[in-house]
N, C-alpha and C positions, 0 to 999 in steps of 0.2 A: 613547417606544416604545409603541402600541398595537396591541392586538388583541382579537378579541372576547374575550368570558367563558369561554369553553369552552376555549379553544385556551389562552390564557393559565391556567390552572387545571391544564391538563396540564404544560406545561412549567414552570409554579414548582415542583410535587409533584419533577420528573425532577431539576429544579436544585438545590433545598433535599436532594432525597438526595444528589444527587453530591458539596452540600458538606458533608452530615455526612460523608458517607466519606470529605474530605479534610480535616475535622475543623477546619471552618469552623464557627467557634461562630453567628454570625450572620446567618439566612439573610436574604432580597431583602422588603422591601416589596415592593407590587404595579407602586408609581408606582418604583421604584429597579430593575427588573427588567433594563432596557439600559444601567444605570451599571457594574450585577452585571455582565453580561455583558463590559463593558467593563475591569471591572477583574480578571475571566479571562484576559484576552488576547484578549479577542474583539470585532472588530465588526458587528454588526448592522445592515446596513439595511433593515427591512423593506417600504419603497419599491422599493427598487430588489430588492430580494429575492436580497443578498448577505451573506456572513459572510467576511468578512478577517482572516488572524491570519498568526503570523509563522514561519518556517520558515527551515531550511538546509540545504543542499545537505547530505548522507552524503556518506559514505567505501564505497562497498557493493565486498567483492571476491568476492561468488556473482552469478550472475546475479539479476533481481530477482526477487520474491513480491509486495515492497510497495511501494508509490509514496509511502507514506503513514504514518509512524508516529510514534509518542515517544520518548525516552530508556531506557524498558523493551521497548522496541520491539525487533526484528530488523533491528541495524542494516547487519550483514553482507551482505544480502543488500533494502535498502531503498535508495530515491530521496531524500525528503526528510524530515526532522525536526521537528517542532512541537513546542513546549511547551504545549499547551493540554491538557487535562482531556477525555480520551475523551468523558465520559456529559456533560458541560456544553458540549461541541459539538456533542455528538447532540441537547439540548435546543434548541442555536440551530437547526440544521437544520428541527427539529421546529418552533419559532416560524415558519421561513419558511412551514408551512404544508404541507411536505410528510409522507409517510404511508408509515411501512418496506415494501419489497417484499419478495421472498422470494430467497434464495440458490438457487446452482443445485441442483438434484437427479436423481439417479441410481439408473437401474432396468437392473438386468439383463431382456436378452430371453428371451422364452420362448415357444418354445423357443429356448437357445440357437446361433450356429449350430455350424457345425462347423469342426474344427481347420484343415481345408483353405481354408474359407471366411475365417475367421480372418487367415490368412497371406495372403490374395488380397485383405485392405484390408476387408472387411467390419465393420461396428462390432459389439459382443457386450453394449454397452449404449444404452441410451434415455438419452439428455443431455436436461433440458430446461432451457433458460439461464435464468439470473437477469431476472427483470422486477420492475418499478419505477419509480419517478420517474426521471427522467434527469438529471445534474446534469454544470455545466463546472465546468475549474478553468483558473483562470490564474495565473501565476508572473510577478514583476518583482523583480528586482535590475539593482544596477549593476555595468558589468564589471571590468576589469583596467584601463581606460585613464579609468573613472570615466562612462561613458556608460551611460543607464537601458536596459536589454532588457526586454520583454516579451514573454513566448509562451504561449500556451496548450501543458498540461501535459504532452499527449500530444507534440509536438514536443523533450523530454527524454527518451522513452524508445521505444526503437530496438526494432522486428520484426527477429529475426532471420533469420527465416523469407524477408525481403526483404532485410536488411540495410539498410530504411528507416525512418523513422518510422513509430509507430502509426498507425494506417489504416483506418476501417472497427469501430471498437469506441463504448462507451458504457460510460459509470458510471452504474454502481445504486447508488441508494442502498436500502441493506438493513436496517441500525438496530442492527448487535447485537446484544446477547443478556442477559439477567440469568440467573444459573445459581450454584448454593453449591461454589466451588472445592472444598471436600470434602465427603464423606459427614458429613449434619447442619449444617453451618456455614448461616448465613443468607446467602441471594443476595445478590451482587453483581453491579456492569458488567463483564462479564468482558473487554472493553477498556480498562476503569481498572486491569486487572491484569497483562496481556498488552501494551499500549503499540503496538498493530499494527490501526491504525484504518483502510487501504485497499488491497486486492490488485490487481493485474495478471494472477493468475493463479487458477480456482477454486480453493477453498479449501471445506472443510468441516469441523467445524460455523462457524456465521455470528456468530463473535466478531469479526468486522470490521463498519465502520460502510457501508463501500460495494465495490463489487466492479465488475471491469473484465466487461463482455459481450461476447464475441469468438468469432470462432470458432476461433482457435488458444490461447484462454484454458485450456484443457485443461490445457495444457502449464505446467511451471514451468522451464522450460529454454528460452523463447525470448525473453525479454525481457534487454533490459540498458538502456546509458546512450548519449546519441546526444554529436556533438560539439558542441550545441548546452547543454550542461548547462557551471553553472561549477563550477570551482574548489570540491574541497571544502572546505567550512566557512564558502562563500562566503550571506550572509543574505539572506533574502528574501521577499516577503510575498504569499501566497497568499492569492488569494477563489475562493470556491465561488460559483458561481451558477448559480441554477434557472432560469433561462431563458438560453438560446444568447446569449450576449455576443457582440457585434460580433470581435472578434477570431475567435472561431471561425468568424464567418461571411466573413469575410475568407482563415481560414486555408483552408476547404472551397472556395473559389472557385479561390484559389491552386493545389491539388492537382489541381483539375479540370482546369482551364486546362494545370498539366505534363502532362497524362493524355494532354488534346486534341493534347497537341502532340508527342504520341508518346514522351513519357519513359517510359522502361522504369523497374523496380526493378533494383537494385543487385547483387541475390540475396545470397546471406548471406556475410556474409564470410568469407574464405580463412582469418584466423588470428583466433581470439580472444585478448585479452590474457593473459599467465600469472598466473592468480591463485591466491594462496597460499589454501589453505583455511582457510577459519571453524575460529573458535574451539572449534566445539562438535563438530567434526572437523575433529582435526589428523590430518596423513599421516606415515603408517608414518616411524620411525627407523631409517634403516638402517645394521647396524652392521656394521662389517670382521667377520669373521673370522678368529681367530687361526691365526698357520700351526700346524702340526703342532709343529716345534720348538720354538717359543714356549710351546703349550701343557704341552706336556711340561717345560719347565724351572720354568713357574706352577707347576706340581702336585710337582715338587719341593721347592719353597720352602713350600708350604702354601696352594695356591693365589692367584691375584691379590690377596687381603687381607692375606696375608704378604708381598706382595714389597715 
């Protein structure tokens, strides 16, 4: 694995910190730098200018946020799982050569407009979306009957907006953030801490490693899972790649071609699935009420801890 002096210099510094913080007594030689990465869970090419690692299918029963995360991640409401080390796949990204953009950001207008204008579809802020490098991702497992699938990533996660596949969007990559989870503590990757390394949806601040560019990216209530996703728990091996992989360009022809040929979208679906809410809201308990008579016999006895 080479690369020049400079670029290599930067990414041992980012790696050797990610593995004191995971308390890796031994950081990388300079010639052992893609053995390192290798024995992260990660592969490197930087020829063909890909990083492969391994992943699984979630359990998600909110709609999605992430496409993208770890085991401390938000898996509630995520696509897929990785075991890899936030800040030590931001260094492989970082080897490919690319450079963090910036997350979206948000300006109130001024003047703002008015309530009337408001309610008539008017926006009351200045969006300016996430720019950056552009990165794919593609997904391969095998399925139910033992046959390999491949898709690119966005064909996993459904517009609800159409009730079709993703459409029309791009991944930034943005690089997250180092920042001291408390007042005085020393900075951290605050992705090594958080486990939520890719959105679907904006998000602020930019503790994720890449963010979806869209124009209904606004929203965190229109994304979900398409029928083209497996089984969860089902394993599978993700490569990022900085340059449009044949597969995407296969996929874009594909869409065109139904476009040309007068496929309409689907529009959103009629029913979503009944999902139980996340852990982190749960829904109201509802409890009987006691009849009158009942009550009054409890309070004779000394209430329901006497009876």
């Amino acid at each position: 694995m080479t690369m020049n002096p400079s670029s290599w210099s930067l990414v041992l510094t980012l790696f050797v910190g990610a593995c004191l913080a995971a308390q890796e007594p031994t950081p990388p030689a300079k010639g052992d730098l893609g053995a390192a990465f290798k024995q992260a869970g990660l592969e490197v090419d930087l020829a063909a200018k890909t990083v492969t690692l391994k992943a699984k299918m979630s359990r998600p029963i909110d709609l999605l946020e992430y496409v993208l995360i770890t085991r401390q991640g938000k898996s509630h409401e995520a696509l897929l799982v990785v075991e890899a080390q936030p800040s030590i796949l931001n260094a492989a990204l970082l080897a490919l050569g690319l450079t963090p953009g910036t997350n979206v950001s948000f300006k109130e207008k001024d003047p703002l407009p008015s309530e009337e204008e408001v309610r008539n579809g008017v926006d009351w802020l200045i969006v300016t979306p996430p720019q950056g490098p552009q990165i794919w991702f593609t997904a391969a497992w095998n399925d139910a009957e033992g046959k390999r699938q491949e898709r690119v990533l966005d064909d996993l996660v459904m517009d609800l907006s159409t009730g079709d596949v993703l459409e029309g969007g791009d991944w930034i990559y943005i690089g997250g953030r180092m920042a001291a989870p408390y007042r005085g503590e020393p900075e951290v990757f605050i992705a090594d801490l958080e486990g939520n390394l890719m959105s679907c949806c904006y998000l602020d601040p930019s503790n994720h490693l890449v963010t979806l560019r869209h124009e209904r990216a606004r929203s965190d209530q229109n994304w979900w899972v398409t029928d083209a996703c497996p089984e969860a728990g089902t394993e599978m091996v993700l490569t990022i790649h900085t340059q449009k992989p044949k597969l995407a360009v296969e996929r874009e022809a594909r869409l065109a071609k139904e476009r040309a040929a007068g496929k309409q979208p689907k529009g959103p679906p009629k029913d979503l699935p009944a999902f139980p809410a996340s852990s982190d809201n749960p829904p109201p308990v509802k409890r009987d009420e006691p009849k009158k008579d009942e009550l009054k016999k409890d309070q004779k006895k000394g209430g329901p801890r006497g009876a």
